[in-house]
Backbone as CSV, one residue per row, in Angstrom:
resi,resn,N_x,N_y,N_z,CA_x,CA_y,CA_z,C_x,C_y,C_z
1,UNK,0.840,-1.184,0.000,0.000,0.000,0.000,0.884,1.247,0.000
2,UNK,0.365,2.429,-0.747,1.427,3.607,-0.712,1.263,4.141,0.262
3,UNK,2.024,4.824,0.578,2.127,5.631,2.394,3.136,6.745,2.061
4,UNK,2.885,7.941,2.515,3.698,9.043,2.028,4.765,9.201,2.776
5,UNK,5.709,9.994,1.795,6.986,9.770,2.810,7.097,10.837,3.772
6,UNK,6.233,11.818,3.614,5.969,13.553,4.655,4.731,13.504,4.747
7,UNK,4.225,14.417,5.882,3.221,14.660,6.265,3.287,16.108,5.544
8,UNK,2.245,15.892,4.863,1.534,17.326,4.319,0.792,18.368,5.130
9,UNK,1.255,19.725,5.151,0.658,20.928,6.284,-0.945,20.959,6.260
10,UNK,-1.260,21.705,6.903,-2.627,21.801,6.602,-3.372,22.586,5.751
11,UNK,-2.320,23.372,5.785,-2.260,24.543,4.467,-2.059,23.697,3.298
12,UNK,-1.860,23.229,2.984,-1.817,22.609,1.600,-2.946,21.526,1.697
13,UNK,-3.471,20.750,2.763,-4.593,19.817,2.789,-5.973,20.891,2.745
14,UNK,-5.891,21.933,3.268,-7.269,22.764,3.066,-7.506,23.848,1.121
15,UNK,-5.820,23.844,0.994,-6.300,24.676,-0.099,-6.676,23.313,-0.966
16,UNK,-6.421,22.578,-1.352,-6.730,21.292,-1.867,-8.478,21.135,-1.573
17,UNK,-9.045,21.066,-0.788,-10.283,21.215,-0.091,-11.057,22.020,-0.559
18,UNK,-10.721,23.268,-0.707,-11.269,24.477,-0.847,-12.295,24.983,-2.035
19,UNK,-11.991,24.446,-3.080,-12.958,25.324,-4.060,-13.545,24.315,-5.202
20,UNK,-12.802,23.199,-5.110,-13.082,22.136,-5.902,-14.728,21.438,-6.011
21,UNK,-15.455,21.556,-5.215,-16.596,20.918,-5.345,-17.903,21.808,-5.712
22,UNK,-17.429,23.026,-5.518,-18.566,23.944,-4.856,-19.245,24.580,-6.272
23,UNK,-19.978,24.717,-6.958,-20.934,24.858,-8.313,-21.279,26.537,-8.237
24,UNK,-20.835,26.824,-9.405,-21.200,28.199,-10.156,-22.614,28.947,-10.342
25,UNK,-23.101,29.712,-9.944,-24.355,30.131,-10.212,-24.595,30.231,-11.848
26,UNK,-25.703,29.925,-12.410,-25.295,30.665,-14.339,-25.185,31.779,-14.066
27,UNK,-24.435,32.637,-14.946,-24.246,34.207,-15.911,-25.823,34.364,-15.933
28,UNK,-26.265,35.287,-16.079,-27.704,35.786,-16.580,-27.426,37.213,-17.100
29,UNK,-27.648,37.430,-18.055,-27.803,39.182,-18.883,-29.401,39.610,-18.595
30,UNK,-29.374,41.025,-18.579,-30.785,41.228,-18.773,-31.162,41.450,-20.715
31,UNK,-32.449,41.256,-20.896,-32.612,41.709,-22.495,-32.598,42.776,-22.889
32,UNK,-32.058,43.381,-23.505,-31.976,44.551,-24.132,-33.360,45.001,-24.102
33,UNK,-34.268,44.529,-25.061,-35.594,44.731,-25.112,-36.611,44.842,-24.161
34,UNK,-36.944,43.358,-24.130,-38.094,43.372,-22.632,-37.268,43.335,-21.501
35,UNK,-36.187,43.362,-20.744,-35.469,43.243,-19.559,-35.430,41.907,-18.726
36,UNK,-35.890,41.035,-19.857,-35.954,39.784,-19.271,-34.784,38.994,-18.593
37,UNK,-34.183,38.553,-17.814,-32.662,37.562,-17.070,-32.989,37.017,-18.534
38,UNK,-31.947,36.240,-19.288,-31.428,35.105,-20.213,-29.917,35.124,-19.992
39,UNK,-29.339,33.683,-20.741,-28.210,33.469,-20.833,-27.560,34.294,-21.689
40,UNK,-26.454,34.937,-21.526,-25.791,35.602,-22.699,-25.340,34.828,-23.939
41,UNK,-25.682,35.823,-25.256,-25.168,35.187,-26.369,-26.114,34.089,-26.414
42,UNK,-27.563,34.282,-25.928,-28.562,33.565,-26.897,-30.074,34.248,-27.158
43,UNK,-30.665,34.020,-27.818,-31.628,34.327,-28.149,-32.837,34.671,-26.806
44,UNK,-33.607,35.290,-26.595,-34.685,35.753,-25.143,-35.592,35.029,-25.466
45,UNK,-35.673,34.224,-24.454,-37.266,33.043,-24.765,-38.558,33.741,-24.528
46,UNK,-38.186,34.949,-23.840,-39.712,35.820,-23.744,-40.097,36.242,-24.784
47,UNK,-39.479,37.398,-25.623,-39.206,38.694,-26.700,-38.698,37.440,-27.957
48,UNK,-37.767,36.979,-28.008,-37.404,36.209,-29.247,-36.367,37.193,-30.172
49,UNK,-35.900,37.925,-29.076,-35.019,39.139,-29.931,-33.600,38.643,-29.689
50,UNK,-32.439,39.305,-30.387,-31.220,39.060,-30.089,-30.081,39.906,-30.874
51,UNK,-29.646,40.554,-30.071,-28.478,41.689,-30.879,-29.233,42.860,-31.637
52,UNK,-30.893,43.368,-30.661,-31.741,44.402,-31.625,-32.462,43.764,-32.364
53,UNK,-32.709,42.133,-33.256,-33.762,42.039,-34.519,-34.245,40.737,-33.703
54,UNK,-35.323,40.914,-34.477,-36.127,39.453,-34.180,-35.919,38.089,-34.703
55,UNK,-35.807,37.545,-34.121,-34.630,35.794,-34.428,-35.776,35.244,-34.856
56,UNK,-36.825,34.779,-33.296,-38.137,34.153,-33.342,-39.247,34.958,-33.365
57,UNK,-40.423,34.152,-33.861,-41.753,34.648,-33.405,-42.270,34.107,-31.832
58,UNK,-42.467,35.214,-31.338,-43.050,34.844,-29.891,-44.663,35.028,-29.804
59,UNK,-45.351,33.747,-30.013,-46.715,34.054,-29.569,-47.053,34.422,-28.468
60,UNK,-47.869,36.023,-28.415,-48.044,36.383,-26.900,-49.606,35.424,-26.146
């Protein structure tokens, strides 16, 4: 079985610990148009607008 040849500080066992598991909130932009939250760099599932023109038709 491997067994280390030093004992590692704790400083190096906590930064190791530290940031690795923990999950990102998403990015959200507001829309230019209606002010809707969406992901940046896609199309607004409300409005159907993107970069000023209309991509989709949005049935209201």
């Amino acid at each position: 079985m491997a067994v280390p040849k030093r004992k590692h500080s704790k400083a190096r066992r906590d930064k190791r610990r530290s940031n690795v598991w923990k999950l990102q909130a998403p990015a959200l932009a507001k829309c230019s148009n209606c002010g809707e939250l969406k992901a940046p760099h896609r199309v607004c599932k409300n409005c159907g607008m993107y970069k000023g023109r209309e991509v989709i038709k949005v049935e209201a």
